[in-house]
C-alpha positions as CSV (number, residue, x, y, z in Angstrom):
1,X,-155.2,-113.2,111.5
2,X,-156.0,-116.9,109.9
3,X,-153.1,-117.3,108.0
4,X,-151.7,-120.0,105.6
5,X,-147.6,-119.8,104.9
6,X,-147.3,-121.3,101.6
7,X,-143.4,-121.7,102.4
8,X,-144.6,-124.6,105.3
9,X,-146.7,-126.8,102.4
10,X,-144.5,-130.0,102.0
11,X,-142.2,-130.2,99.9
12,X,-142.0,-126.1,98.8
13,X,-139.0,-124.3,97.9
14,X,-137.9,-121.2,96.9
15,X,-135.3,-120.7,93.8
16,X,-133.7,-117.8,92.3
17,X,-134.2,-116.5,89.0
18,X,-131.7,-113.7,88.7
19,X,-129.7,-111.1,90.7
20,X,-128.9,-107.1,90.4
21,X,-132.5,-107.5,87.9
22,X,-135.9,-108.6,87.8
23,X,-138.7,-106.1,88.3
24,X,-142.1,-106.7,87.2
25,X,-141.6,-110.6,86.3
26,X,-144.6,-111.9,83.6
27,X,-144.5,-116.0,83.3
28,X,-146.0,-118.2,80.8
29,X,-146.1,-121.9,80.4
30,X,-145.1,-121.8,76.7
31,X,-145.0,-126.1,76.3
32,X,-144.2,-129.2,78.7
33,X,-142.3,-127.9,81.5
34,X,-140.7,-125.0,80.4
35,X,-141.0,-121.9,82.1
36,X,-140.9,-118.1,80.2
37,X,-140.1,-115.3,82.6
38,X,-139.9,-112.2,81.1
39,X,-138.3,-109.0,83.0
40,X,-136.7,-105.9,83.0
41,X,-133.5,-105.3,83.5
42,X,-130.7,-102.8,82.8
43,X,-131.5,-100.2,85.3
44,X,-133.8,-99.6,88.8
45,X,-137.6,-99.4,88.9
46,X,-137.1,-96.2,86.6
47,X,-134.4,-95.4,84.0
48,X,-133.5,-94.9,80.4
49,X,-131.1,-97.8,80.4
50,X,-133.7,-99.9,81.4
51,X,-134.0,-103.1,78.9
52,X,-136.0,-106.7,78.9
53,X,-134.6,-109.9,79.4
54,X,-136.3,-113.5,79.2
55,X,-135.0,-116.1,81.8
56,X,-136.5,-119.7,80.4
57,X,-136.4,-122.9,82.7
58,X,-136.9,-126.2,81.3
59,X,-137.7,-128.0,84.7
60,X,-141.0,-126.4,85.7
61,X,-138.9,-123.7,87.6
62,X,-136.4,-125.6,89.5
63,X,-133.2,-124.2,87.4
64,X,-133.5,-121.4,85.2
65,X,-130.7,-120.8,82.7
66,X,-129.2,-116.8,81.9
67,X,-131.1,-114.1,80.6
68,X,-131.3,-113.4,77.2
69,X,-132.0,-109.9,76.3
70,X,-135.3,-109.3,74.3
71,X,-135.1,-105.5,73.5
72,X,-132.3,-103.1,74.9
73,X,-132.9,-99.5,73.0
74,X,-132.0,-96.5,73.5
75,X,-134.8,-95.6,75.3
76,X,-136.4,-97.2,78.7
77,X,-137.7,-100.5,77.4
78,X,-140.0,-101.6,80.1
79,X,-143.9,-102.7,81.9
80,X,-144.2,-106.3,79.5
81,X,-147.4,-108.2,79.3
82,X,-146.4,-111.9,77.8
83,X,-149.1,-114.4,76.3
84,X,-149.3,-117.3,74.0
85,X,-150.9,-116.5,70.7
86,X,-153.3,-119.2,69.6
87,X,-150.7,-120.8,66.8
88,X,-148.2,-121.3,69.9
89,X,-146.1,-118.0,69.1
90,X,-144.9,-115.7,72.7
91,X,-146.2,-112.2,72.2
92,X,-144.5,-109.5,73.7
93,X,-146.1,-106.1,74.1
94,X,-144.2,-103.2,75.9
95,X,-143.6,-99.8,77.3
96,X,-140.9,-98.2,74.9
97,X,-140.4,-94.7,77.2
98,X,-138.8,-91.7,76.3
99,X,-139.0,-89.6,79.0
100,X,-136.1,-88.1,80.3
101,X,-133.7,-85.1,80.8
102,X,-130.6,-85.5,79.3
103,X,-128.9,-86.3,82.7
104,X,-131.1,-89.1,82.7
105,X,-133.5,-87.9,85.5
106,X,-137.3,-88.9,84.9
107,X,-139.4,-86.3,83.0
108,X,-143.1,-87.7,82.5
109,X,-144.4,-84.5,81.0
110,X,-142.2,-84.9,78.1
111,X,-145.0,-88.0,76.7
112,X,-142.2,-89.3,74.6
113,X,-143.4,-92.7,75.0
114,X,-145.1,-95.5,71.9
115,X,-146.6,-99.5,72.7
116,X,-144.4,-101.8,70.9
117,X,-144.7,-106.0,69.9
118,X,-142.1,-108.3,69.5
119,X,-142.8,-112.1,69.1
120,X,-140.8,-115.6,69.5
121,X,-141.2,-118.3,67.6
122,X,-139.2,-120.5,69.8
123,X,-140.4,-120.0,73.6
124,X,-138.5,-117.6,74.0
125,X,-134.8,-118.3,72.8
126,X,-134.9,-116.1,70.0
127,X,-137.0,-112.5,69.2
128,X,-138.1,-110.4,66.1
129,X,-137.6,-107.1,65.7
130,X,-140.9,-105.2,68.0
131,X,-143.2,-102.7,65.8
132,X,-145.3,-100.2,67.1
133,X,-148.5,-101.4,68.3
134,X,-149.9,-100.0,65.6
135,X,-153.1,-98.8,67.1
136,X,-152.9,-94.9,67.7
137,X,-155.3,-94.2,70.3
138,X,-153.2,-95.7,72.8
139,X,-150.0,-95.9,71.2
140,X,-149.1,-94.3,74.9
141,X,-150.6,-96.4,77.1
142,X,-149.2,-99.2,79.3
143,X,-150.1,-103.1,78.6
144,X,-149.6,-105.3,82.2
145,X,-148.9,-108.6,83.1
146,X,-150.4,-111.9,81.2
147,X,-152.2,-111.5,77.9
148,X,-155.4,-113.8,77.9
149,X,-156.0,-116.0,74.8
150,X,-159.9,-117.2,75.0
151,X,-161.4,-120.5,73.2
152,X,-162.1,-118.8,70.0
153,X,-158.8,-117.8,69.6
154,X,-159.0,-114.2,70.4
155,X,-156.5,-112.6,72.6
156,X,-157.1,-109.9,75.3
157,X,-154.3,-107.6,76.4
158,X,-154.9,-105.4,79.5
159,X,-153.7,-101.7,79.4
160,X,-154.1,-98.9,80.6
161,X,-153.7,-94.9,80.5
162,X,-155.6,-91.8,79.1
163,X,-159.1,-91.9,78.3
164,X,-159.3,-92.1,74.6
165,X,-162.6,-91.3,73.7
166,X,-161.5,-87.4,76.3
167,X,-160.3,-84.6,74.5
168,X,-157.9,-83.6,77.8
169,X,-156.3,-86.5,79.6
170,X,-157.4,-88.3,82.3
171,X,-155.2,-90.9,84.2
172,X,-155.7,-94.4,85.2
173,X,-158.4,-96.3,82.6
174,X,-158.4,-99.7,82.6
175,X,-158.9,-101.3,79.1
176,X,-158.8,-105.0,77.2
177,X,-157.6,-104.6,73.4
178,X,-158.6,-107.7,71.0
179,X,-156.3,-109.2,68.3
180,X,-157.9,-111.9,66.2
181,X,-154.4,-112.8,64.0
182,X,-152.4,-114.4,67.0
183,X,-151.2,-111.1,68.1
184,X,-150.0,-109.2,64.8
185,X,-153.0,-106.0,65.3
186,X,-154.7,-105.0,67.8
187,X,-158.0,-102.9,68.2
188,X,-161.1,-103.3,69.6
189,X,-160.6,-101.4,73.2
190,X,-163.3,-102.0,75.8
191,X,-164.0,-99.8,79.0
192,X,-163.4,-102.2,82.2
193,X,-163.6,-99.0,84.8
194,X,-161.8,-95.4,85.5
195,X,-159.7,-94.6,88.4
196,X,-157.2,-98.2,88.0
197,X,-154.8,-99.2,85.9
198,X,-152.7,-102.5,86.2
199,X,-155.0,-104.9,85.6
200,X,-154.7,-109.2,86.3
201,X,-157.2,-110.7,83.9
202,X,-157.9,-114.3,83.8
203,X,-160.6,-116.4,81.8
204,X,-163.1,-119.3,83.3
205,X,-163.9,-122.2,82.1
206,X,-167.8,-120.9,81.7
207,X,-166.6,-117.8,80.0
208,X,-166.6,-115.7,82.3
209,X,-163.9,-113.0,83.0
210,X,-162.7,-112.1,86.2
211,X,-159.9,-109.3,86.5
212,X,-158.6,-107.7,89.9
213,X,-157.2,-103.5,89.2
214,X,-155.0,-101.6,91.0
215,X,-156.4,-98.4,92.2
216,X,-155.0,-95.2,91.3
217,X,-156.0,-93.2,94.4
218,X,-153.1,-93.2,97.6
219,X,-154.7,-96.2,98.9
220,X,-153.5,-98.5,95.6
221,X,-156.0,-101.7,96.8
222,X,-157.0,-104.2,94.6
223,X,-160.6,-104.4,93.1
224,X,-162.3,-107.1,91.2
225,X,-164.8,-106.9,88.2
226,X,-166.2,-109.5,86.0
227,X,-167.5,-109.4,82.7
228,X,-169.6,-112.2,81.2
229,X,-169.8,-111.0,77.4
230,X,-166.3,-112.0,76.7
231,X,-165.2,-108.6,77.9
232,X,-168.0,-105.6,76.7
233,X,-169.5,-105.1,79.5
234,X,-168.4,-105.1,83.1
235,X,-169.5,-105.1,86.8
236,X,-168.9,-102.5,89.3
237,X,-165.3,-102.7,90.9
238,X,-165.5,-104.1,94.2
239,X,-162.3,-103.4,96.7
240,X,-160.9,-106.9,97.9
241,X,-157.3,-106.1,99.2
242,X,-156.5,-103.4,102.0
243,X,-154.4,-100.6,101.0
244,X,-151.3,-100.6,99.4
245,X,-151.8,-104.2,98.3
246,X,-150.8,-104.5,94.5
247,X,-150.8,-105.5,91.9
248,X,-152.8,-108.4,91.2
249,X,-152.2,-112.0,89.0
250,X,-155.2,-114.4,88.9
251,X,-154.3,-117.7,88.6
252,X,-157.3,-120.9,88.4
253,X,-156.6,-124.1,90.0
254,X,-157.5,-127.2,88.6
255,X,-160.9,-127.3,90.9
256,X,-161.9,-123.8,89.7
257,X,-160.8,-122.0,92.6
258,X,-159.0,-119.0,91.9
259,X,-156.4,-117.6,93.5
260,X,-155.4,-113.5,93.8
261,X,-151.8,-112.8,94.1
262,X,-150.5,-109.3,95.2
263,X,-147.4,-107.4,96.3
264,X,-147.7,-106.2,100.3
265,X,-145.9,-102.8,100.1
266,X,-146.4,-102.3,103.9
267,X,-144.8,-104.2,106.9
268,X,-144.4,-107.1,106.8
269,X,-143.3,-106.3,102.6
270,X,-143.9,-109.7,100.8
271,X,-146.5,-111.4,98.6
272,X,-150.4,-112.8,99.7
273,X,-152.7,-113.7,98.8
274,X,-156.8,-114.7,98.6
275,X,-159.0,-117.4,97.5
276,X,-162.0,-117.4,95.6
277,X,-164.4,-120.5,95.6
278,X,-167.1,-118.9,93.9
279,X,-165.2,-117.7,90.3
280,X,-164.4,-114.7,91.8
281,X,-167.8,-112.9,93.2
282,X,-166.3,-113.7,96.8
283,X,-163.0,-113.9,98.4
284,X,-161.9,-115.8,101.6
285,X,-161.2,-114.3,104.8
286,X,-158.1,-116.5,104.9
287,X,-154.5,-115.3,103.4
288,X,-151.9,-116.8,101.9
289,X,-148.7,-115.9,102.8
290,X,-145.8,-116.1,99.8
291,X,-143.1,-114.1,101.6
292,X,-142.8,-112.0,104.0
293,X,-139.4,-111.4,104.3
294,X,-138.4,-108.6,101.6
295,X,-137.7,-106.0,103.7
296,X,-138.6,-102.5,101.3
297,X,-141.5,-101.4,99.3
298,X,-140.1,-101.8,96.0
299,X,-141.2,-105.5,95.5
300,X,-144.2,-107.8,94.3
301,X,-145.5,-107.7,90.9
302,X,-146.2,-112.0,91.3
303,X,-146.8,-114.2,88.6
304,X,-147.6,-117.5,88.3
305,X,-148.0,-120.6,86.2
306,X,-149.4,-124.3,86.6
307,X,-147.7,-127.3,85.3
308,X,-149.3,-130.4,86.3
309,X,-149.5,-130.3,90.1
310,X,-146.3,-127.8,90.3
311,X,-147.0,-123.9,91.1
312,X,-144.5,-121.8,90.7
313,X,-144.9,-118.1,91.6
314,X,-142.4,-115.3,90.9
315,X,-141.7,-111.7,92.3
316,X,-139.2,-109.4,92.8
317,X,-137.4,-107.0,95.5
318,X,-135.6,-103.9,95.2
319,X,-133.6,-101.5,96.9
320,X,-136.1,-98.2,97.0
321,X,-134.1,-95.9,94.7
322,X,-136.7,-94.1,92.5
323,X,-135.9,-92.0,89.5
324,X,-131.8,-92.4,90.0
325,X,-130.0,-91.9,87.0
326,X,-126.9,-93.6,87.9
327,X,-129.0,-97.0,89.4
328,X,-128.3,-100.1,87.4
329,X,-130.8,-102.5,89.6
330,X,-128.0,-103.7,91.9
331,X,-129.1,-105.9,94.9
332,X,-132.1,-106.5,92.9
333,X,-133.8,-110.3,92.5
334,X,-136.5,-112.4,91.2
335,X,-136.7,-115.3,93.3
336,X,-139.5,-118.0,92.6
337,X,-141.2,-120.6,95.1
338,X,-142.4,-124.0,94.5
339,X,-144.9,-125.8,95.8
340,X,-147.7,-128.3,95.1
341,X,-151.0,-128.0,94.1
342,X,-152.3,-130.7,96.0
343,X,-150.7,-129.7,99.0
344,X,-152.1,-126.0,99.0
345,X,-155.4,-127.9,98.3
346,X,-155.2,-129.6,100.9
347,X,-154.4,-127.3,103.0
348,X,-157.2,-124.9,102.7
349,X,-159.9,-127.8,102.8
């Protein structure tokens, strides 16, 4: 297979974030060189003590200081999407879920489950009190990973979950909801396809929209659609990662290639991923290797920001413990690696 190890570019190097915590890492680049990481916490990939936690860095990722907790409930606060609202506030929409027996065991049927907001005024030091999204329709849906701000100021958030406009439900629709006051309401819900839910979205510097959705068959592969109406309409999904590659962050490099991140959740269990030279209509045959090296199939969910030349992309890796009641996240971690833009440049030319 033509390969390319990220972890061999000069000069990379990996860092950790946090131990015994970390899933589903969401990173913005809220000013200068500081680095936003928000995460969950609290308990494993599913529990009631479950909570969020931002870990900041103020040197473009080399040292990251202690979590600070965001939102710890009595419910299972989890599944953030982070952006940067166009007045330079950190919007924080998330999964506020109910659902469980009272020996803590997971019970999905139960529905007990409403979006919330939070915001910080200060990068991410210091957090309101979250409100319902405050949009019924999916006031039980899911947001994911970054929340897009375009030119004219309007931010899209990607979530997904019932059909809305269906009188019985139907799972896995992919959706981008608009907010035009730097985060505060949120309406507008757009169709991007049925059948996925966690959804990468990322905006070009022609317009265009490009997101890459994780499937909601067995196979849970990545497919790519692009929309170039700021988001009404969309193409037809087209499959770009092999099975049980997910889920996806797009990230655009400063020659407007762009490149597709995703957890491996079969051997070897790490982080690729692809390149697309053409804004996203093709993808090269080449992969990218993050890590391979973490060893279960509780891992991935990468995210990653640009500052300057520095990349710095984040995942996590858990013991596989699924729906224990008495699993706080322990041996759990969000590591990070570093590495240069200019070198991975040069290295696929």
């Amino acid at each position: 297979m033509n390969v390319l190890d990220l972890r061999q570019l000069p000069g990379a190097s990996e860092v950790y974030l946090c131990h015994d915590e970390g899933y589903f890492p969401v990173l913005i680049n809220p000013q200068a060189e500081e680095v936003l990481a928000v995460l969950r916490g609290g308990a494993g990939h599913v529990g009631i003590t479950g909570r969020l936690d931002a870990v900041r860095s103020l040197d473009g990722g080399k040292t990251w200081e202690p979590p600070i907790v965001i939102v710890d409930t009595e419910v299972d606060d989890r599944n953030p999407a982070v952006g940067q609202a166009p007045d330079g506030t950190v919007v924080l929409a998330y999964h506020a879920q109910g659902s469980y027996n009272d020996d803590g065991s997971w019970a999905s049927d139960m529905r007990q489950v409403q979006m919330r907001v939070t915001r910080s005024y200060d990068g991410g030091v210091t957090w309101e009190a979250s409100q319902p999204l405050n949009y019924t329709p999916m006031e039980k849906h899911s947001a994911y990973g970054r929340i897009c701000t375009l030119t004219d100021g309007t931010m899209l958030m990607p979530i997904y979950g019932s059909a809305i406009q269906e009188t019985e439900r139907t799972d896995d629709c992919a959706y981008i909801l608009r907010s035009r006051d730097n985060g505060h309401t949120w309406d507008a819900p757009t169709l991007i396809a049925v059948g996925y839910n966690e959804t990468g979205l990322i905006s070009l510097p022609n317009g265009d929209l490009v997101v890459a959705m994780r499937s909601g068959d067995q196979r849970a592969l990545l497919s790519v659609s692009r929309s170039t109406d700021g988001g009404e309409t969309w193409t037809e999904p087209t499959p770009v990662t092999k099975d049980r590659e997910h889920p996806a962050d797009l990230t655009l490099l400063s020659n407007g290639w762009i490149i597709l991140f995703f957890g491996v959740r079969h051997e070897p269990f790490g982080v690729g991923a692809l390149v697309s030279k053409d804004n996203g209509q093709t993808w090269e045959e080449r992969r990218l290797i993050v890590c391979d090296d973490l060893g279960d199939n509780d891992l991935g969910y990468p995210s990653t920001v640009k500052i300057g030349d520095q990349l710095v992309t984040v995942y996590y890796s858990a013991p596989r413990k699924w729906n224990a009641p008495d699993f706080r996240g322990e041996g759990t971690f969000a590591r990070a690696m570093l590495y240069s833009e200019s070198a991975l440049l040069a290295a696929i030319t």
